[in-house]
Every structure is written in structure tokens, then in C-alpha cells.
C-alpha positions as CSV (number, residue, x, y, z in Angstrom):
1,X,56.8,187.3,-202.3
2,X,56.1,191.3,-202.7
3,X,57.7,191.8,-199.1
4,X,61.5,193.4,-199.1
5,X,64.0,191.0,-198.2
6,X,66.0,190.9,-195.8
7,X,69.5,190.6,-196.6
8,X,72.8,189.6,-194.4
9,X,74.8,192.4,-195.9
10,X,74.2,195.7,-197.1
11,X,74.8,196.6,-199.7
12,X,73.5,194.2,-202.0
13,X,76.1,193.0,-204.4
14,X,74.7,189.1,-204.7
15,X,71.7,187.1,-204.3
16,X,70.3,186.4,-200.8
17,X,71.2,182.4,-201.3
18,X,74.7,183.4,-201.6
19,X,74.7,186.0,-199.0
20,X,72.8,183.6,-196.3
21,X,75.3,180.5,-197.8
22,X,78.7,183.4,-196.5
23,X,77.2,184.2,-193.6
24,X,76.7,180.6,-192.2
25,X,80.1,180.1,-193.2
26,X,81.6,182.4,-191.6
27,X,79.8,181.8,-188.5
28,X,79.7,178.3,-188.3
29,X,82.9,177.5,-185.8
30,X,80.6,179.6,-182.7
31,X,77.2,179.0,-184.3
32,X,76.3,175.8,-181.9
33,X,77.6,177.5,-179.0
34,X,75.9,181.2,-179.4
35,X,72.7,179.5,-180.3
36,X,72.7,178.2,-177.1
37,X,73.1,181.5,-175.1
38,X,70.4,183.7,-176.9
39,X,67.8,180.8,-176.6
40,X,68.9,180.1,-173.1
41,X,69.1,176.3,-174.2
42,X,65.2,176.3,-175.4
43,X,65.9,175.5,-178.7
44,X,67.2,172.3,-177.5
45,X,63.8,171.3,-176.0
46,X,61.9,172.6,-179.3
47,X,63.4,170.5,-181.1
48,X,62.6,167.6,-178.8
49,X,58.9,168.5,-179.2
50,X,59.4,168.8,-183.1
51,X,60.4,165.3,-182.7
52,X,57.4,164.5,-180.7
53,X,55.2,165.6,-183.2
54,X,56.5,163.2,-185.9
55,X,56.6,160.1,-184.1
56,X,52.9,158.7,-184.4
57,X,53.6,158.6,-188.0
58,X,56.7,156.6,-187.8
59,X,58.8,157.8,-190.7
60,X,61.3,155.6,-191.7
61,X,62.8,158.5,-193.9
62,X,62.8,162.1,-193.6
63,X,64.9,165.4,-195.4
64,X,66.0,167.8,-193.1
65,X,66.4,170.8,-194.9
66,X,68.8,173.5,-194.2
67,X,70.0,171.1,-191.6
68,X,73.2,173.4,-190.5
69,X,75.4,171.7,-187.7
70,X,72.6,168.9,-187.9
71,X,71.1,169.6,-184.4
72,X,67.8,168.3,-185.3
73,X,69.1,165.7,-187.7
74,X,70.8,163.7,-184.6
75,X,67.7,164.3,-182.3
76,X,65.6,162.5,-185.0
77,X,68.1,159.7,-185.8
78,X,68.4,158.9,-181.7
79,X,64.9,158.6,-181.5
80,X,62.8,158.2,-184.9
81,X,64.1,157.5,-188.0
82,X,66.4,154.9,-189.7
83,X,67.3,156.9,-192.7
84,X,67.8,160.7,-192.3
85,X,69.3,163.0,-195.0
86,X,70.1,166.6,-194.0
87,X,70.9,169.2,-196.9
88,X,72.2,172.8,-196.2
89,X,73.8,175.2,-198.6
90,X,76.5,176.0,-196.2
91,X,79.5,173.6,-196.5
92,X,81.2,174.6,-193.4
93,X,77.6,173.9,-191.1
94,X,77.6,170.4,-192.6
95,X,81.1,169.7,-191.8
96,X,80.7,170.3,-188.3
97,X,77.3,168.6,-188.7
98,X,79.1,165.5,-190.1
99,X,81.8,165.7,-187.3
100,X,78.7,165.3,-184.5
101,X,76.7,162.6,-186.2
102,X,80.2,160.9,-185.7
103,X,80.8,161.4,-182.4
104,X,76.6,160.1,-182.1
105,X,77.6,157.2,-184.0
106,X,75.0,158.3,-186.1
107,X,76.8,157.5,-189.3
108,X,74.6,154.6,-190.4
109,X,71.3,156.6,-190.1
110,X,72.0,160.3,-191.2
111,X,73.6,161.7,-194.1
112,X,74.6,165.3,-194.4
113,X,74.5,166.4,-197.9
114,X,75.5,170.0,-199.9
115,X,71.9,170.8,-201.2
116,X,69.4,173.9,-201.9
117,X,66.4,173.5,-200.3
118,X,64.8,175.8,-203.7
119,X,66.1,172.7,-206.1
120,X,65.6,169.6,-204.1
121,X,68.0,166.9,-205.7
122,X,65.4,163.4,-205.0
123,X,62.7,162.7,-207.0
124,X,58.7,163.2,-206.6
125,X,57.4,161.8,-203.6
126,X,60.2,160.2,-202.1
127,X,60.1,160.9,-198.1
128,X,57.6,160.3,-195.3
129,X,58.5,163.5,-193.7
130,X,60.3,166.6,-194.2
131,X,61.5,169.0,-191.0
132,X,62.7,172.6,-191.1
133,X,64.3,173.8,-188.1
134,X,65.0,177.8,-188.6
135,X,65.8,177.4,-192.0
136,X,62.7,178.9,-194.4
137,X,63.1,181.9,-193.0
138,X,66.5,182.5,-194.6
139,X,64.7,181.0,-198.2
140,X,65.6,183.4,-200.7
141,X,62.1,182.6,-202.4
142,X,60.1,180.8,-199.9
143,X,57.1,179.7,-201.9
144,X,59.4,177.9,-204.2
145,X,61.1,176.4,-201.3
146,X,57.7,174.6,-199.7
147,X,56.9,173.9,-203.3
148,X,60.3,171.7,-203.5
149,X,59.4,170.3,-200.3
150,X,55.7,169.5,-201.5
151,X,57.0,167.8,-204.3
152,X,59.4,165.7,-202.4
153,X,57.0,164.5,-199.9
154,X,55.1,161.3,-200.3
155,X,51.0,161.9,-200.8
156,X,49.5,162.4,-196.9
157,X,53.1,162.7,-195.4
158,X,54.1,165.4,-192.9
159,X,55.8,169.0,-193.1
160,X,56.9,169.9,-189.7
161,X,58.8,173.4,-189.4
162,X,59.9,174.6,-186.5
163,X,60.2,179.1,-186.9
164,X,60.7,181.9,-184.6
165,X,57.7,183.6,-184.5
166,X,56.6,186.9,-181.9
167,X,54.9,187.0,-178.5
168,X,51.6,188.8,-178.6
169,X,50.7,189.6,-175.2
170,X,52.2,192.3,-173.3
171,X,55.2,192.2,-171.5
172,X,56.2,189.6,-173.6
173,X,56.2,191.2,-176.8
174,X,58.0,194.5,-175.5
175,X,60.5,192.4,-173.9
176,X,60.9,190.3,-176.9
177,X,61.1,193.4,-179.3
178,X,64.1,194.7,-177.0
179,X,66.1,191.1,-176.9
180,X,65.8,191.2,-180.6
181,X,66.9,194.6,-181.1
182,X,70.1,195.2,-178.6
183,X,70.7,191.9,-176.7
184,X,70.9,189.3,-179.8
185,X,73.1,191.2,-182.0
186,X,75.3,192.2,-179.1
187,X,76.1,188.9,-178.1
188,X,76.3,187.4,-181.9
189,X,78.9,190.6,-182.4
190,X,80.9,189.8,-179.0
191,X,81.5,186.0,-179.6
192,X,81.5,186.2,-183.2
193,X,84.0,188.1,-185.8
194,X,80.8,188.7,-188.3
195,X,78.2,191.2,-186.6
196,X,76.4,191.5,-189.4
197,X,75.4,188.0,-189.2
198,X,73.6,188.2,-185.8
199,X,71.8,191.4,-186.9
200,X,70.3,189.5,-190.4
201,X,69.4,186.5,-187.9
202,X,67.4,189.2,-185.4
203,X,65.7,191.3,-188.2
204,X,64.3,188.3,-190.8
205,X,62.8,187.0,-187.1
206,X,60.8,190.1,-186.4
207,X,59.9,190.5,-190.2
208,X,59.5,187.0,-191.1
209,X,55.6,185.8,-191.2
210,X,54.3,183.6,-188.2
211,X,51.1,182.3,-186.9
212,X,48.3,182.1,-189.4
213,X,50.4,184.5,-191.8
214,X,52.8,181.6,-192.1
215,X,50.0,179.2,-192.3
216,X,48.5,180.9,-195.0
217,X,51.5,180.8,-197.1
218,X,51.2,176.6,-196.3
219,X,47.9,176.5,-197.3
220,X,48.7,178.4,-200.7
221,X,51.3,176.0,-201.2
222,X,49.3,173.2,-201.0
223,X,50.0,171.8,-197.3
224,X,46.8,170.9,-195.2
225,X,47.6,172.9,-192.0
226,X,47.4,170.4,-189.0
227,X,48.8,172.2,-186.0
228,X,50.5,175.4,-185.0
229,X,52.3,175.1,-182.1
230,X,53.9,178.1,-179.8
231,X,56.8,177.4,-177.6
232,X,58.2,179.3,-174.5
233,X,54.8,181.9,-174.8
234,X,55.2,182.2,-178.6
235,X,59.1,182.7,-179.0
236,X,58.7,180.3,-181.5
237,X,56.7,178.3,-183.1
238,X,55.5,174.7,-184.6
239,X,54.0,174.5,-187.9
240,X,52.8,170.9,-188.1
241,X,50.9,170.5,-191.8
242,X,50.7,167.7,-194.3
243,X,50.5,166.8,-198.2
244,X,47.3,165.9,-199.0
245,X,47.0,162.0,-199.7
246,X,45.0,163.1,-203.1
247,X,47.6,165.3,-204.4
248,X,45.9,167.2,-207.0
């Protein structure tokens, strides 16, 4: 993509993988517990509805990439799938991801795994479904990142992403735009040692593409766009699509 990235720290001296891979790290011990203030415990319902949108197909096994603490992992092992494997490229995420599928008794149905979601490590075709829960956004090259996932998807199986994305009626999107800007990074700096992190997690969320931008980057992917969902008047969104079952 031609668009400047967006980079956890400034100023560049490493890739944006290994930036974004630092940052999670270094966040991970409060990440649970500050993403529940700044969404106002939304994010817990969206992924409820994420769920919601896979069950008619019935997966029986799903990647859940850049899975972090495993948040939606758990929520889709409770109540969908027998065989869940979450990757992130954050080591300390996944360890506190592990320590909650545990205390879910989870352990039979998810697995939390060190992987990239850029190099996929399961062969062509393998799942029925692969989720994303604010994860491509922080890709450090995102068409090669739903091309992975394209690969690794079974013919006429489901891509379901769930993205922050920007009101577009007024108040909202003037109320939104000042959350982003002063409220977000303030509390991300007060309960966390790394302010930087909070500020790289509010500016790739205004900059990132949503809505039919994002859906357009599906499509030139190779995804058949389904659905696109808006929750809590467009603070975020579901992007429901799906690999063709002719995969040519």
C-alpha cells in the first residue's frame, strides 16, 4: 500500500512488525483492563455479534489471527467451534491469552500459538473460518496479510474482521475525532508506562481504511464481500466476506 504507515515509535529504527510485536509487549499486563475503559465494555458485545455472524456456517475450525489476550478466541470456543487456533506475534499477549483459556477450561478447544499473520504456518485451504478482531490494522503490509488468510481458508469459507472504523454523521464524528485525539491516549498514558502505545493505537484508527475503502481492499484480494456491519453508530465495524467456492 502507497499510504504512510503509521508507526508505534518515532523515529523509525525497525520494521512496523517488530515495532507493533514491542509495543504489545510492553503493554500486555493492562491491555485487557484499559480496553475495557476506552470502549466502555462495547468491544465485549462486538465480539459477541462477530460470533453471531459465524454461527449459521457452523465451523468446526477457525484461525484467529493476531488473537492477543485471546478475547475473541474464548468467545468462539464457549459457543462455536471445537477446534480454535489463535496466532499473534506478541508472546507476552499469548501468555496471558493461554492463562484465560485455562481458567475457561478451554484448553481442549483453543490453541494459542506464536505466529505472523503475513506467513501463515498451515497449509492451503485448511480452515472453515478465519476472524480478525483489531488486528489488520496493525498489518505491516495488509494485502499480504488477507492474501495469507485467503490462502488458508477453505474454497466458500468465511473472513469475518471485526475493525474500528469512523462515525459519519455529525455529532458523532466530532465527538469521536476528540475521544481519539485527547481522551484515548490520555488514559492509555495514565494506566500504562508506554504512551506511545495508546497514541499508535488512536492514530492507525483514524487513518486506517473503513467502510467500502476496506471493502475494496477485500474485493482486490479476492474475498466476495458479504456484509459490513457498523456497531455503536459506526465506532466500529463488521466486515463479513467470503472465499469464493471457485477459487480461481
Amino acid at each position: 500500500m502507497n499510504k504512510k504507515q503509521v508507526l508505534p515509535y518515532v523515529p523509525k529504527k525497525n520494521s512496523k512488525k517488530s515495532q507493533v510485536r514491542q509495543m504489545f509487549d510492553s503493554i500486555s499486563p493492562r491491555y485487557d483492563f484499559i480496553n475495557r475503559i476506552i470502549s466502555g465494555g462495547l468491544d465485549i458485545k462486538w465480539r459477541k455479534n462477530l460470533v453471531k455472524v459465524l454461527k449459521p456456517k457452523k465451523p468446526k475450525k477457525i484461525l484467529d489471527v493476531a488473537t492477543g489476550t485471546g478475547d475473541l478466541a474464548i468467545a468462539l470456543g464457549e459457543t462455536l467451534a471445537s477446534e480454535i487456533i489463535g496466532i499473534d506475534i506478541s508472546e507476552q499477549m499469548l501468555e496471558i491469552g493461554k492463562k484465560k483459556v485455562e481458567r475457561n477450561q478451554l484448553q481442549k478447544n483453543i490453541k494459542m500459538e506464536i505466529g505472523d499473520g503475513e506467513k501463515i504456518n498451515y497449509p492451503n485451504n485448511y480452515f472453515d473460518a478465519v476472524t480478525v478482531s483489531f488486528g489488520v490494522r496493525n498489518f505491516e503490509n495488509l494485502d499480504k496479510g488477507l492474501l495469507e488468510i485467503y490462502r488458508v481458508l477453505k474454497p466458500g469459507s468465511e473472513l469475518v474482521i471485526l475493525e474500528t472504523s469512523i462515525p459519519q454523521s455529525f455529532p458523532l464524528n466530532y465527538l469521536y475525532h476528540l475521544y481519539t485525539l485527547y481522551f484515548l491516549p490520555l488514559i492509555g498514558s495514565f494506566f500504562s508506562k508506554d504512551k506511545s502505545a495508546y497514541k499508535y493505537l488512536s492514530s492507525s484508527a483514524k487513518s486506517f481504511p473503513f467502510g467500502k475503502a476496506f471493502n475494496k481492499i477485500l474485493k482486490k484480494n479476492g474475498f466476495v464481500v458479504i456484509d459490513n456491519i457498523p456497531q455503536s453508530f459506526g465506532v466500529a465495524s463488521i466486515y463479513h466476506s467470503q472465499k469464493p467456492l471457485l477459487d480461481v
